[in-house]
C-alpha positions in Angstrom: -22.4 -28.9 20.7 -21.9 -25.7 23.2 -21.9 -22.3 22.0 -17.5 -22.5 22.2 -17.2 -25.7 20.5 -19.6 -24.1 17.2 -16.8 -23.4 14.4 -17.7 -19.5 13.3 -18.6 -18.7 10.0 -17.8 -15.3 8.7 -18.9 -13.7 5.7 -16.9 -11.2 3.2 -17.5 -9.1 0.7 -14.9 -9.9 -2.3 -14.2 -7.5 -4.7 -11.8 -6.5 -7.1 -8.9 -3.5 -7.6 -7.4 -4.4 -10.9 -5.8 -8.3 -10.7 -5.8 -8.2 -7.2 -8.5 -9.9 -5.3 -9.8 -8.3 -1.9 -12.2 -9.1 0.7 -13.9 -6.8 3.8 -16.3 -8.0 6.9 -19.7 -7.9 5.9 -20.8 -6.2 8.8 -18.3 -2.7 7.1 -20.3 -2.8 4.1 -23.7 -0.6 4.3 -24.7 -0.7 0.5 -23.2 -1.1 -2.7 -23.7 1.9 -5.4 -23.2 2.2 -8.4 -21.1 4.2 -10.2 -22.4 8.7 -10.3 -21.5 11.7 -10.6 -19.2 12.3 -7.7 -19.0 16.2 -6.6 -15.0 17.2 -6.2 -13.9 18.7 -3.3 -11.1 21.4 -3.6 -7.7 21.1 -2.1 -8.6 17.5 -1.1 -6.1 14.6 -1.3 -5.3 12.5 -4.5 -7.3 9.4 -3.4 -10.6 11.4 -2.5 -12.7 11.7 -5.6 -15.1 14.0 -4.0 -18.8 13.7 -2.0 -22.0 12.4 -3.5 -25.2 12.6 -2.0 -26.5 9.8 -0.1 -30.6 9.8 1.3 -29.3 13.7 2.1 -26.3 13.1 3.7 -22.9 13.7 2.3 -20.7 10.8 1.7 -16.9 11.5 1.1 -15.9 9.4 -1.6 -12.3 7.9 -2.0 -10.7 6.0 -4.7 -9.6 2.8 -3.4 -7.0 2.3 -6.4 -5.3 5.5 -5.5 -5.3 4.8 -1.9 -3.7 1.4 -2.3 -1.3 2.8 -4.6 -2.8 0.8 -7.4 -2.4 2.4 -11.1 -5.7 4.1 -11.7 -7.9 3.1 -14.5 -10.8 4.8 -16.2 -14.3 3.4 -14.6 -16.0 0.8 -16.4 -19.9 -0.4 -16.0 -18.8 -2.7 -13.3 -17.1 0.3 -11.4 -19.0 0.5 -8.1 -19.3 2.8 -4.9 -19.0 0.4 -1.4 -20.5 2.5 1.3 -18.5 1.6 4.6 -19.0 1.9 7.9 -15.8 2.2 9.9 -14.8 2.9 13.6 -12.1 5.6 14.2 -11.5 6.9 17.9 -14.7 4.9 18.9 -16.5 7.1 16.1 -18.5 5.9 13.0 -17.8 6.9 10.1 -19.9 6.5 6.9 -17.0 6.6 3.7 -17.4 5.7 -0.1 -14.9 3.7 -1.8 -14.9 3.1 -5.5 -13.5 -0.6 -6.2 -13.2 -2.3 -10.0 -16.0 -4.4 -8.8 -17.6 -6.7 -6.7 -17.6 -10.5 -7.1 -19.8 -12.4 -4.6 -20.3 -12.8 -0.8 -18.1 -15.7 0.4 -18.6 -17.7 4.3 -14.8 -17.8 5.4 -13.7 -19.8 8.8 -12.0 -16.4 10.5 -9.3 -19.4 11.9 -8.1 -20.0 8.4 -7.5 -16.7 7.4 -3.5 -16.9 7.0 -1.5 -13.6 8.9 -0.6 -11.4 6.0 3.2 -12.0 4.6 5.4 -8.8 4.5 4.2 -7.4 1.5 6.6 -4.5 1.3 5.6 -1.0 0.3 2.9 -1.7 -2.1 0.2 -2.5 0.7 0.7 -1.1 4.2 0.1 -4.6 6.7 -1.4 -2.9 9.2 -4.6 -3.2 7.2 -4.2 -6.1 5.8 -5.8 -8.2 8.3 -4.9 -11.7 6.9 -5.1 -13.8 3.7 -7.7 -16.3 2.3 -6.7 -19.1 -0.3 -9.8 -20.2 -2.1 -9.2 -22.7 -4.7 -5.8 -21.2 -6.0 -6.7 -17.5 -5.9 -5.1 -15.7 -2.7 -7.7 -12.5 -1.1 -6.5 -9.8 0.9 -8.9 -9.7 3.6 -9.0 -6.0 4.8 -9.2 -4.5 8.4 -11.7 -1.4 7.4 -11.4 0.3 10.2 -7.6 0.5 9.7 -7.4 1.3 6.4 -7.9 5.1 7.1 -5.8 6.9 9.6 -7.6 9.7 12.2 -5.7 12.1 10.3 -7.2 11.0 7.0 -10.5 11.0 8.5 -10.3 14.1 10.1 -9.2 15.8 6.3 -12.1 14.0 4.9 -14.9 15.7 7.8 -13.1 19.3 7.1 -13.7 18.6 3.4 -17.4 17.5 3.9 -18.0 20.7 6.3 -16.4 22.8 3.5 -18.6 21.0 1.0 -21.3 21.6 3.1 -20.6 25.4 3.8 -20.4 26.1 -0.5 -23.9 24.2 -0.7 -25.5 26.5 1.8 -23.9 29.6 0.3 -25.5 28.2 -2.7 -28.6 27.6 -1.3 -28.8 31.2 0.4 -27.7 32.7 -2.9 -30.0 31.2 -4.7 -33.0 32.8 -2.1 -32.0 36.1 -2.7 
């Protein structure tokens, strides 16, 4: 069999935001946290918790139930931080996001991953990359990299420089 005959296996990450089932490329998906104390940033959108410290970088933190306009729920023991890698304007970018929880790594033929239906307002397509059907359960499989806009990314960096800034205030302060 030739290397374009092989049949490609890809792995995702499942995990869960309230009923709904969802699944992201491996390869986005650095570590998997779990749930601490999350430092808030001021004047920071809804959806973005805060930062948390992560091997002494700062790691913005977003609420994946508030970005996909999915009721918010207190968190439970099985609440968990994803640590993402995504790609804006050929940049990487390390995020957080805090999901229900994670069920299992699943091996997924990328040519029967379905093209997403309309799904109206409640999930914008464009990062929706496709659906799964595994036994009767449909999975959202999620485009990582478009699931934050630059402008989104660009108010997360000026709220981790701010964050930063306070801490070495702090820090100088605290010399004195």
């Amino acid at each position: 069999m030739s290397e374009n005959d092989e049949i490609q296996i890809n792995h995702y990450l499942t995990f869960k935001l309230g009923d709904e089932i969802f699944a992201s490329h491996v390869s986005n998906i650095l570590k998997i946290l779990e749930m601490q104390k999350i430092t808030e940033v001021p004047k920071s959108p809804d959806y973005m918790k805060g930062v948390i410290n992560l091997r002494g970088n700062v790691l913005p933190v977003v609420d994946a139930r508030l970005k996909f306009g999915i009721t918010p729920l207190p968190y439970t023991e099985k609440t968990c931080i994803l640590v993402l890698s995504i790609v804006i304007d050929k940049e990487t970018v390390e995020v957080g996001a805090i999901v229900d929880s994670v069920m299992d790594v699943i091996e997924f033929q990328k040519e029967n991953i379905k093209p997403s239906p309309s799904l109206g307002s409640k999930y914008k397509s464009d990062f929706i990359e496709g659906v799964m059907k595994i036994d009767e359960k449909f999975i959202m499989v999620l485009n990582m990299d478009s699931v934050f806009s630059t402008d989104e990314i660009i108010d997360l960096k000026d709220n981790i420089d701010l964050s930063k800034k306070s801490d070495d205030n702090e820090d100088e302060k605290n010399e004195k």
